[in-house]
KEZA-886202 format. One record per residue (C-alpha): residue number from 0; x negated, y negated, z negated. Coordinates in steps of 0.25 Angstrom, whole numbers. Layout:
  nr     u     v     w
 NUM     X     Y     Z
...
//
This chain:
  nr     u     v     w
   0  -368  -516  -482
   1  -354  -508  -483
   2  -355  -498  -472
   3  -359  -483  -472
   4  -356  -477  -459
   5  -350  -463  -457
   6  -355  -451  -449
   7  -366  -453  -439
   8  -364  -469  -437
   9  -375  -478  -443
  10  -374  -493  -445
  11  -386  -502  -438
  12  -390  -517  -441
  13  -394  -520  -425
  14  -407  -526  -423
  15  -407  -541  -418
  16  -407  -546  -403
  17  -419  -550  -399
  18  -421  -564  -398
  19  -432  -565  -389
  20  -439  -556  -378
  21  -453  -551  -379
  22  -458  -561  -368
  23  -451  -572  -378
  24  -439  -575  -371
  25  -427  -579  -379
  26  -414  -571  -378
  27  -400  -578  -378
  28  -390  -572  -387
  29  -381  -567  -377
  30  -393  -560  -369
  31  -396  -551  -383
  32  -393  -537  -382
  33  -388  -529  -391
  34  -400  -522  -400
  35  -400  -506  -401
  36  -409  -508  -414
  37  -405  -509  -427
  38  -407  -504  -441
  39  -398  -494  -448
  40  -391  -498  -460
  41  -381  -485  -465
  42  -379  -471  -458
  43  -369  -461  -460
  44  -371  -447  -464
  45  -370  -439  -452
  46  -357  -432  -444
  47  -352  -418  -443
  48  -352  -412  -429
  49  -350  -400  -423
  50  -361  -390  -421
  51  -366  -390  -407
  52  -362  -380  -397
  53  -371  -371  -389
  54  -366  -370  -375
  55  -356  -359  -371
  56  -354  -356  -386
  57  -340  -352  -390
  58  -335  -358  -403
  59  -335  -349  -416
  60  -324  -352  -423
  61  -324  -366  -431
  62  -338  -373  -430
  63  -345  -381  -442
  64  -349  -395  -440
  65  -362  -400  -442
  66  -369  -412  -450
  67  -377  -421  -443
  68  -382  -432  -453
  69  -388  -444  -448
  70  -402  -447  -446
  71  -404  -461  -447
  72  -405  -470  -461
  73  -403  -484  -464
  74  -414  -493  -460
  75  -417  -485  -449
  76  -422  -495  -436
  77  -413  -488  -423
  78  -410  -489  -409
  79  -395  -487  -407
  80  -386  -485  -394
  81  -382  -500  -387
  82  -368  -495  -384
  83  -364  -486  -396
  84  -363  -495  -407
  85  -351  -500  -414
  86  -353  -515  -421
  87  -348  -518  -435
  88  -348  -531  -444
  89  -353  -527  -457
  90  -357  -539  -467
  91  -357  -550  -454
  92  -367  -541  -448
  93  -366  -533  -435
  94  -369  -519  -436
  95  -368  -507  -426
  96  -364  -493  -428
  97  -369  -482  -422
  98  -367  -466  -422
  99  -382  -460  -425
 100  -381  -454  -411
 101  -381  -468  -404
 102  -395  -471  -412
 103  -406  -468  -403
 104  -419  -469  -412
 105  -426  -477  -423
 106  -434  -487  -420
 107  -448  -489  -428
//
């Protein structure tokens, strides 16, 4: 695989539709919805941002960004965001990209 993704955005391999229901009922491929688990395959390092503000606080002059590196590691199993993904075509594979924020939990 050729992709390293920047900042806070990791790259997932989805999980697979479910083909069938836990009573045993087949599901047709246009009645599949889109799964919210996969498995993480590359992370960027982290962002820069800027500290966070107390309410009512003045600024003091020119204010230092912070680090936040990134949590999560490849080969971790997560459940991400529905709506927050953007889809890419690497290797004739679908993969999702998502910022670390819009990833909810792991999954064990």
């Amino acid at each position: 695989m050729g992709m390293q993704p920047l900042q806070d955005w990791v790259l997932i391999d989805p999980a697979e539709a479910k083909e069938k229901t836990s009573g045993g009922l087949i599901i047709p491929d246009t009645a599949k919805e889109k799964p919210v688990e996969g498995r993480v395959l590359a992370v960027g390092k982290g962002r820069w941002e800027a500290p966070e503000k107390k309410w009512g606080s003045k600024p003091k002059g020119k204010e230092e960004k912070v680090f936040k590196p990134t949590v999560l590691k490849p080969g971790d199993q997560v459940l991400y965001e529905k709506y927050g993904t953007t889809k890419i075509d690497l290797d004739g594979k679908e993969l999702v990209l998502v910022r670390e924020s819009d990833v909810l939990g792991w999954v064990g």
